[in-house]
C-alpha positions, 0 to 999 in steps of 0.5 A: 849778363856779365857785363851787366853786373860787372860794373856794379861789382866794382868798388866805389861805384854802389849808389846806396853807399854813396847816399850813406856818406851824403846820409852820415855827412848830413847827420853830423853837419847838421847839428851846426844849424839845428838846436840840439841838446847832449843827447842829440849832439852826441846821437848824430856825431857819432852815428853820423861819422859810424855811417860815414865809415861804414859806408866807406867800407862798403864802397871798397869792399861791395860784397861785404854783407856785414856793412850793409848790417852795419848800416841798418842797424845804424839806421835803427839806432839813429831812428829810435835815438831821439827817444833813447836819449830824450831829445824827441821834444826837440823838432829838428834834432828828432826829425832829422834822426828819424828822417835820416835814420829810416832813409839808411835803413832803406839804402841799406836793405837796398844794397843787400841783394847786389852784397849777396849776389856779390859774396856768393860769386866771391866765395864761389870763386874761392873754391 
């Protein structure tokens, strides 16, 4: 059984955190091909690179349960943006929000049964 869960426990290797790099890469990037407007391109700036960083953090740290919150939330943010922050009428801008934002949320909550198992072995070893 170890072995099985011994390469996930390594850092850098996690597929749900990878694809929240590729996710965040893409939210920014895309405002390059994609009309936006202040909202928008403030909206998948930030939110893009915030996911790119969590999810950098989650790669090197695996059982942190905190990033993979961090992700969904930042999924949930991305996914109502449009509205929020009136860009919804703009086709693209809004669709790959929401599209972005639910695949987040979804990689997120993904991850987290590997994260607790993780810190629950982590912090059992601490005592």
């Amino acid at each position: 059984m170890a072995e099985s869960n011994g390469s996930t426990a390594k850092p850098w290797v996690r597929w749900q955190d990878w694809l929240g790099v590729v996710l965040g890469a893409y939210l920014v990037l895309s405002t390059l091909w994609t009309t936006t407007n202040g909202g928008a391109l403030s909206a998948m700036i930030v939110l893009g690179a915030l996911l790119v960083i969590a999810s950098a953090w989650s790669l090197a740290m695996p059982s942190s349960m905190t990033s993979e919150y961090v992700h969904m939330a930042l999924g949930v943010l991305m996914f109502i943006a449009p509205w929020v922050l009136g860009y919804a009428d703009l086709t693209g801008a809004a669709w790959t929000s929401w599209i972005v934002g639910a695949l987040t949320v979804l990689a997120g909550a993904a991850a987290l049964p590997e994260a607790g198992s993780m810190h629950r072995r982590g912090m059992a070893g601490q005592h």
